[in-house]
C-alpha positions, 0 to 999 in steps of 0.5 A: 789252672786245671779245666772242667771236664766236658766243657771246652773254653771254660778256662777253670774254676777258682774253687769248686763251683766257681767257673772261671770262662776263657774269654777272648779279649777280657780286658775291654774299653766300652765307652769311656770305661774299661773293664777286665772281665777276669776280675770284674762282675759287672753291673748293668742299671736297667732305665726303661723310658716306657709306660708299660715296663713289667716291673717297674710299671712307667715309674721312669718314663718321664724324661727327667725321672729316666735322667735322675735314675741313670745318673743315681744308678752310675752314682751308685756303682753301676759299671753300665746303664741299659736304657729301653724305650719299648719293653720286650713283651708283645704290645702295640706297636711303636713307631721308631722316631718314637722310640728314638725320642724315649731313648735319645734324650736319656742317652744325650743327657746321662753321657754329659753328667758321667762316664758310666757304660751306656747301652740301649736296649733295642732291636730297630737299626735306626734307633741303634744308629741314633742312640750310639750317635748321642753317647751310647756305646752298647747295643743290647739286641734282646731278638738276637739280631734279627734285623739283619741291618743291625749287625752293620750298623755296629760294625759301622761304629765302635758299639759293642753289641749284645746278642742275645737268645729269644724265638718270637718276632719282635714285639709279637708272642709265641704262636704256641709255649716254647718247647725245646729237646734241649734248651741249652743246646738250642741257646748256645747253637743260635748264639753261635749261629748269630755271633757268626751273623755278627762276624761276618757283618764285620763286628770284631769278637773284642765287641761282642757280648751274649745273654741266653735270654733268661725267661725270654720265649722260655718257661721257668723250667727252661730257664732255671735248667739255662742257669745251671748249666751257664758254663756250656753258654760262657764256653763259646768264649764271650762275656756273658750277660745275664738278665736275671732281675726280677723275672718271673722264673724268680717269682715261680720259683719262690712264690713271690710276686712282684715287688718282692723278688730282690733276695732272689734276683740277687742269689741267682745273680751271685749264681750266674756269675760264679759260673761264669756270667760277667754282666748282670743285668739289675733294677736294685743296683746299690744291692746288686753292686754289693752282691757282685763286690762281695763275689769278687773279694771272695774270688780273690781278685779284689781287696777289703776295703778294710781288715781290722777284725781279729787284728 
């Protein structure tokens, strides 16, 4: 296997295009599932338990609508289910045993009906605490850490924690529009200045997953800019997480509004995993799971369920 030029970590690619990352520990038990990730895409559910989620608008915020959709999702093939009790975007603030009454229940209840990956999407220590506590087994931090106490409560468990790139305060917008020299040089060096934080806290690189934070504190410019340049991100080693669904840089680049962004969510995943992304992050997850199936038979690294044209 030959490297990419100019890209240290990056393994080689399995044809042209198709990045191949150097990852430390491929191979990793998440909960009750293990995943190699030199031969496998995988594919996180998107359960959001809030009113006010951008795309799909409080449709699982009921407890038994959010239950019904994580358990549906794991049926479906998803590899992990990501639960949210507080949307990213700037908004009122929640108090933190609110957030742990969205997310909890939804957690408890989907670890007794499936074995599926569970991570919850927060960046409150205490709603960490509590979620890995009833079942979940992935923290995914979209402030990339920016409570210090979150790096000690995942060293402090078994959790794996997704570290992942964005500028504001939780919960509070940019003072001004995101400027960047260099966006993904700025992305890579405070994702490692951050899996640093991690480390040093005393998480182990074999629980450690990145996202350069698609449209996170980015335009779209600055966003699609990221994507094509992914492998410089997957070259410090970790698996790659990408949270491409439905977002607006989707929707600038084609002039589509939401609710009809799945035919590019879907390429752009296919993109990001063929250079080098290991997780997409999905709302549409029967589509989704047949996009990454279909990337990984055409990499070689998984059989058709069946050949018998031409045969």
């Amino acid at each position: 296997m030959t490297g990419l030029p100019g890209l240290p970590g990056v393994g080689g690619a399995a044809g042209p295009g198709w990045v191949v990352p150097d990852l430390r520990d491929p191979v990793r038990t998440i909960g009750r599932r293990t995943i190699d990730f030199e031969h496998r895409i995988a594919v996180m559910a998107i359960v959001n338990r809030t009113p006010d989620s951008f795309h799909d608008r409080g449709a699982t915020f009921e407890l038994d609508r959010a239950v019904e959709a994580a358990v549906r999702a794991a049926e479906q093939g998803a590899d992990w289910v990501d639960i949210g009790g507080v949307k990213f975007a700037p908004g009122p603030e929640l108090p933190a045993a609110d957030e742990v009454d969205r997310v909890v229940p939804v957690v408890e209840q989907l670890a007794q009906q499936s074995d599926v990956t569970i991570s919850v999407d927060t960046f409150r220590p205490e709603v960490a605490a509590a979620a890995i506590a009833a079942g979940a087994s992935v923290v995914n931090d979209t402030t990339g850490l920016s409570d210090p106490r979150m790096a000690a409560v995942v060293a402090d468990s078994e959790a794996t924690i997704v570290i992942t790139h964005s500028l504001a305060e939780p919960r509070r917008p940019l003072e001004a529009p995101p400027q960047y020299d260099d966006v993904t040089a700025s992305v890579v060096g405070f994702l490692r200045e951050r899996v640093d934080r991690a480390l040093a806290a005393g998480v182990p690189e074999s629980r450690i997953v990145v996202d350069p934070g698609h449209d996170l504190n980015k335009n779209t410019v600055h966003t699609l800019e990221l994507t094509r340049r992914l492998p410089e991100v997957v070259a410090l080693g970790y698996p790659v997480l990408a949270a491409v669904s439905n977002k607006d840089f989707v929707g600038e680049s084609l002039g589509r509004p939401r609710g009809e962004r799945l035919a590019g969510s879907l390429a752009v995943a296919t993109v990001s995993a063929m250079l080098g992304a290991r997780i997409v992050r999905m709302h549409d997850v029967a589509e989704s799971v047949d996009a990454m199936r279909m990337v990984e038979a055409t990499l070689g690294w998984r059989a058709p369920v069946e050949s018998r044209h031409n045969t």
